[in-house]
N, C-alpha and C positions, 0 to 999 in steps of 0.2 A: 815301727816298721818302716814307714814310709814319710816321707816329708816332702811333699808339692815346693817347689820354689820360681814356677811359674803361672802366670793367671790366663796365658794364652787361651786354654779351653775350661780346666775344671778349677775354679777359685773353690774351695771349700763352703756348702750353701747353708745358709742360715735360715728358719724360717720362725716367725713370729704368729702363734695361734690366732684363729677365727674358726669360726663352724658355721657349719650350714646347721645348726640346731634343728631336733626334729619336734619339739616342744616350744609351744609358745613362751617368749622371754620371762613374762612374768611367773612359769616354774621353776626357774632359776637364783638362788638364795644366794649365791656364791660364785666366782670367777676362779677363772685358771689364766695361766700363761703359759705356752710348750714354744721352747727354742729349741730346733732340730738341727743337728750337724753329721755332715760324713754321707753317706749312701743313703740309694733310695731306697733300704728296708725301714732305715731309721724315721725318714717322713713318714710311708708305711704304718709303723708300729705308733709312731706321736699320733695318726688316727683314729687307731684303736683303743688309744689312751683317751684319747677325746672321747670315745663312747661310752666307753666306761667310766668318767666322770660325768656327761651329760645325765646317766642313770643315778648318781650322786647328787645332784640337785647344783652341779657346777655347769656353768656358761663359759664357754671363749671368749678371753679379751687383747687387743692389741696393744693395751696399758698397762705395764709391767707393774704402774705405780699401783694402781688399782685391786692388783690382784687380790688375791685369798688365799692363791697357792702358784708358787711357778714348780716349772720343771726346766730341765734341760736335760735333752735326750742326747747320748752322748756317742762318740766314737772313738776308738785306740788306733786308728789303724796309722795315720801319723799323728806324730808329737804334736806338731804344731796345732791340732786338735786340742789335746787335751792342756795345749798352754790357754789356750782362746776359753775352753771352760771354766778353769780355774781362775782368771782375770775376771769372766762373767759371774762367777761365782762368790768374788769379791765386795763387785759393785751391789750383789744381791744385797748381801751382808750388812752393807749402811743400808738401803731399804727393807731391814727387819727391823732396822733399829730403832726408826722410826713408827715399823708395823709391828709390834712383839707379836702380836697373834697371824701373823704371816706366814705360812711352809714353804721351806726351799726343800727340794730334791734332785734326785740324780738317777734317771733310767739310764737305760743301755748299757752298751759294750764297757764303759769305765765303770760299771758299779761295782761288782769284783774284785777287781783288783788294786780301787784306789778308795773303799770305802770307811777301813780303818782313818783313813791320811784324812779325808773330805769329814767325817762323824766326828771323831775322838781328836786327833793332834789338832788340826785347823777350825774344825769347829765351823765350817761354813755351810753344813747342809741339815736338815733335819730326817729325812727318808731316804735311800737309797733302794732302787728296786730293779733289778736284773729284768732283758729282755723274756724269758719265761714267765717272770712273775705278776704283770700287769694286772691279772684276775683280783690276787691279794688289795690291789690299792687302796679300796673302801675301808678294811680293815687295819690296812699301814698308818690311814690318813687320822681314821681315829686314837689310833696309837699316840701316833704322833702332834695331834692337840692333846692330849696328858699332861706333853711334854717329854716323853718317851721319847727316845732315837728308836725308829723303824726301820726294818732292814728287810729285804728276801731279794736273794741274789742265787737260789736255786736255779741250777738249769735243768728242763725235761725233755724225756724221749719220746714226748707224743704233744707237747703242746702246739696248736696252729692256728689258734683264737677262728676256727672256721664261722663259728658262728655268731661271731662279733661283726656288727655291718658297722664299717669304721664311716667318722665323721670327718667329710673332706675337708684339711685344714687347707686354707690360701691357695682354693681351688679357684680354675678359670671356667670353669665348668663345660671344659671341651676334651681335657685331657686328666684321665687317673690311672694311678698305681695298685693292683690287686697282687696280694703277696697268694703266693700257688706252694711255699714250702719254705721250712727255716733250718739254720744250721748247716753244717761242711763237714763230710768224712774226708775231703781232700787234705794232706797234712803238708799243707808248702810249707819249708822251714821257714820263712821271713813273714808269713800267717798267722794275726792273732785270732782272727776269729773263730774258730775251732775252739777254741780255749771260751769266748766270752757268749756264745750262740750255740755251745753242743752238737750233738749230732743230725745228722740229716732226718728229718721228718715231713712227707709229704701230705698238705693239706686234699680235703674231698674234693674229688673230681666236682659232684654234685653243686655242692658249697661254690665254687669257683666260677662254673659256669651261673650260678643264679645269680653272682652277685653284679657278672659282667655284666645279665642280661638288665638286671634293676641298674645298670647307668646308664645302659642305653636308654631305655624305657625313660629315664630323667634329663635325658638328653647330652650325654658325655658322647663324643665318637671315635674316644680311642682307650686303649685300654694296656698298659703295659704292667705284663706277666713277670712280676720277681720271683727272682731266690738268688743264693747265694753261688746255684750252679742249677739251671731248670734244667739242662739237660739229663739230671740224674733223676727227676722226678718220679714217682713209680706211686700207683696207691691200685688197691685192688679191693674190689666192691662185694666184700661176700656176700653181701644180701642176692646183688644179679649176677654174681661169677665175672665179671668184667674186671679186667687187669689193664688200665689206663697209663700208659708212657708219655712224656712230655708231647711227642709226634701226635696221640692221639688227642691229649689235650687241645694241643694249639687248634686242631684243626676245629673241636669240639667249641672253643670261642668264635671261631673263626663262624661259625656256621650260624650264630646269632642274628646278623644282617650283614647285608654286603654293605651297609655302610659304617659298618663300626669297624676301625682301623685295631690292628692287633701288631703290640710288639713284644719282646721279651727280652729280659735279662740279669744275669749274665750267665755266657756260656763258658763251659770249659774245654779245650780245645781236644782233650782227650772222649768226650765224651757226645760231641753235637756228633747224629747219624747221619745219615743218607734219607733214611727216614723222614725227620725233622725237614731236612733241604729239599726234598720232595712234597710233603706238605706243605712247605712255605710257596714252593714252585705252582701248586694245582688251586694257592687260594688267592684270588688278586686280593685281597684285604689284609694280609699280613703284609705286611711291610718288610721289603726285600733292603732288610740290614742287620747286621751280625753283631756284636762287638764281642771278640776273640781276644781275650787277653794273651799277649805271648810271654811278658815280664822282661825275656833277654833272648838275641840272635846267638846265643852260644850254647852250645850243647855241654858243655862244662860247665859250666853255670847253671843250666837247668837243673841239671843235675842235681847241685851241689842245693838248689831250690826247691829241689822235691818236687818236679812239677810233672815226672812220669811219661815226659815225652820227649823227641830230639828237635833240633831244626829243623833237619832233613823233614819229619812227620809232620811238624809243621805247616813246612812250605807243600807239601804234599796236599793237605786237610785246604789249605787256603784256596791254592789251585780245584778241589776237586766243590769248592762253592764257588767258584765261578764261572766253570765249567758248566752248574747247574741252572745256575742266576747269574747268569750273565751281566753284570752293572751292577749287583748286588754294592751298598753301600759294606763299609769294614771298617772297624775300629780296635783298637786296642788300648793295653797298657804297657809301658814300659818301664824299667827299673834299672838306674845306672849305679855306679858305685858298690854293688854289693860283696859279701867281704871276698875276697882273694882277686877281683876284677882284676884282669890285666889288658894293656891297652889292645890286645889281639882281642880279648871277647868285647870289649868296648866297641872295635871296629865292626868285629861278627853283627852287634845288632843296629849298627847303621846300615850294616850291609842287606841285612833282613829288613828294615825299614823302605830302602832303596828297592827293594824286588818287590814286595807288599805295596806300598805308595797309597799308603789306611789316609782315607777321609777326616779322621779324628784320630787323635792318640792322647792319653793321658798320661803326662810323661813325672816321675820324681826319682826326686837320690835316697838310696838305703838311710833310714834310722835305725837304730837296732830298738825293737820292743820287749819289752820285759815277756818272760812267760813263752817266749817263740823257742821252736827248735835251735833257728840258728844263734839266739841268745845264750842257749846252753850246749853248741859245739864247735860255734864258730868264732872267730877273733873279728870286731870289724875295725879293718886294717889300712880302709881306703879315705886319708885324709880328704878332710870337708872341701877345699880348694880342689883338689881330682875331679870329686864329684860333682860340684857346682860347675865345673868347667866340662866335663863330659852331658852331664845334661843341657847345656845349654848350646852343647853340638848339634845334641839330638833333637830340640826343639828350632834349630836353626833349620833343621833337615827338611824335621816336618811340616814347617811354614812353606816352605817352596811344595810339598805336596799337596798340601791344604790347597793351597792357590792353584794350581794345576786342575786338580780335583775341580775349581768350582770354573775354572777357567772352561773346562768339557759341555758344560753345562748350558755357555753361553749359546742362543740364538734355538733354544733348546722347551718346547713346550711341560709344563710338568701340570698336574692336579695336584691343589694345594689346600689341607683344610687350613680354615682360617682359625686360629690360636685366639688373637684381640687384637687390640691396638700394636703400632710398631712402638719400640722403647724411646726412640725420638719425637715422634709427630702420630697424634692422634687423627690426622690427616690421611694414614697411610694401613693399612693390614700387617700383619705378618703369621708365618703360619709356615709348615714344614712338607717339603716331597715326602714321599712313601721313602726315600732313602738318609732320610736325619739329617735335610738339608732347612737350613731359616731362608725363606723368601719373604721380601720386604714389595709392596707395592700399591701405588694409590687405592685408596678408594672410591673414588669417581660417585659417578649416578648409577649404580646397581641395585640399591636395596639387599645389600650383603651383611647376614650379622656372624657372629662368631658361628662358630661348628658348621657353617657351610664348606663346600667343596664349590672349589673354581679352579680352573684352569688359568695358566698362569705361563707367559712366554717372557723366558727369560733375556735382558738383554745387556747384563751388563754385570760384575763382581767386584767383591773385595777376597781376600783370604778366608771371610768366617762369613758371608752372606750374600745369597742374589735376589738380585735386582732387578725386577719384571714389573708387565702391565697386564691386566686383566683383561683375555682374549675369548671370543666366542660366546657372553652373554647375552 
């Protein structure tokens, strides 16, 4: 579908497993390894996956060599994904060679549809196990020491692992992801996930709220509400007659403590109310920032993207959040090249980037993905050279608003929890505004440790960070 060909904001993330085990090491017989790629459902889910082996008698290890079983939790949504697996997936392959009694598998979004090719022709995995199926694992895993190829790549209309309390993998333990629903009834033609995640299914309001409230309780102070589109969220409580809307959700996290920061995402631009914008407005502990994927500034394209809205509504929906949240931060995503682009819709979404002037944008050129609508109506027409060169307009674009953006900001007091160390100098904090900004600044003589809040005057920028001292301690 998609292929990133810049690293300006979203490099595709990798993460190499650890747990916070809830068992003392010595119940542990056996290690794992989870390498996670693509969106934050799939970190998410590699959590869940951890608990579900830690009740296996398996520990996290950051030593691939060591293991007893890896995984790689996978993603389609660009190619270059699923080139990056299959290379990993290689190197696995001499390290069986070595280990014969070693398991390789393959969750997520590629299980499906590439697990003839990864089982049978290539030969480089032993399990293959679809994002519904994690439950099965116990019984895949034993399968698959027989020697058996193990497979379940079912998808369900009610699965939401509620009551799975996931094991934070390469937590900082100030900030986590609670998945609130899984799955897209949205059918964008250049969308595969629809196809590898099924339908929309919304997890217990209940389940949701307990789990946020056990991180706080462990000391997490922020909490970011997934799905695939939260604003369609909907679950309804027969037991107490209560019918719960994302709006009432948020607000329901939100009332946990005033110091547990709440975000969400992502939203669908058809679908975020007044509602939602109004609760975010009456609770200072959500965090006044959006990210609004638009895809493209042309109404023909949209279009032909299935995305069920104009520009026009667009710039409508934009204006009427900031209208409510004034400063509110805004992000999106963008998509150039798609098939029939011509250089007037090209211009349309510089032009919509240009009125918008989004904080963050995560910008790529069409791929075409197997299994997508537009795979089976569309021709993609718009050679690779267009597209590399239209994106790379668009990311010109957006570095000049990026910089603007943080330029506003200067001489500008913000609260900032503190995340950990900065990536430079352990010398230094860093840590995020309420609006998904990175402040970087000394640490001095305060007696500051992680998950605190401080106030923070900013004095100075780059295009992707500011640059402040710690004011009013």
């Amino acid at each position: 579908m998609l292929e990133q060909v810049t690293k300006v904001h979203d490099e595709m993330r990798q993460g190499e497993a650890f747990g916070d085990a809830r068992e003392e090491p010595h119940a542990f017989s056996r290690k794992f390894y989870i390498e996670s790629y693509g969106c934050a459902m799939n970190f998410a889910d590699s959590e869940v996956v951890a608990s579900i082996l830690n009740t296996q008698g398996f520990s996290a290890t950051r030593n691939v060599e060591e293991a007893d079983l890896i995984f790689l939790n996978t993603c389609s949504i660009r190619e270059k994904a699923e080139l990056t697996v299959r290379k990993r997936l290689t190197e696995f392959k001499r390290l069986k060679k070595a280990n014969p009694s070693m398991l390789v598998g393959v969750l997520g979004c590629m299980a499906e549809r590439l697990k003839s090719k990864f089982l049978e022709e290539e030969k480089l995995v032993d399990l293959v196990i679809g994002p519904d199926a994690y439950r099965s694992l116990p019984a895949l895993i034993e399968e698959a020491e027989t020697g058996q190829k193990a497979v379940n790549v079912m998808l369900s209309r009610d699965e939401t692992y509620a009551d799975i309390a996931p094991v934070r993998l390469n937590s900082n333990g100030v900030n986590a992801f609670v998945s609130i629903m899984r799955g897209c009834n949205n059918m964008c033609s250049f969308c595969v996930v629809p196809f590898t995640r099924g339908r929309e299914r919304s997890r217990d309001a209940h389940s949701i709220v307990s789990e946020c409230t056990s991180l706080f309780n462990n000391g997490y102070r922020e909490v970011t509400l997934l799905g695939q589109n939260v604003d369609s969220y909907y679950w309804h409580d027969e037991t107490m007659g209560e019918t719960v809307t994302f709006a009432i959700l948020l607000g329901k996290v939100a009332m946990i403590s005033p110091l547990l920061r709440v975000r969400f995402s992502t939203s669908h631009p058809k679908d975020i109310t007044d509602e939602v914008l109004f609760t975010m407005k009456r609770h200072d502990n959500i965090c006044k920032y959006i990210h609004l994927p638009v895809q493209s500034g042309s109404t023909r394209m949209l279009q032909l993207m299935n995305r069920t809205y104009t520009r026009e509504w667009y710039i409508s929906k934009v204006n009427r959040i900031r209208e409510l949240l004034p400063g509110a931060g805004l992000s999106t995503d963008m998509i150039t090249g798609f098939c029939t682009e011509t250089e007037e819709d090209h211009q349309a979404s510089l032009s919509l980037m240009e009125y918008c002037s989004y904080d963050l944008a995560y910008m790529y050129y069409y791929s075409e993905r197997p299994g997508t609508l537009a795979a089976r109506r569309y021709q993609d027409d718009i050679p690779l050279d267009v597209k590399k060169r239209r994106l790379q307009e668009m990311v010109d674009l957006h570095r000049t608003h990026s910089l603007l953006s943080m330029q506003k900001d200067v001489g500008k007091v913000f609260q900032v929890l503190i995340e950990g160390d900065s990536r430079k100098s352990d010398l230094h904090w860093a840590g995020r505004t309420d609006h998904n900004k990175v402040v970087v600044f000394p640490k001095e003589h305060y007696g500051l440790h992680k998950a605190d809040y401080v106030m923070v005057h900013v004095n100075e920028c780059t295009a992707g960070t500011l640059l402040g001292e710690i004011v009013g301690n």
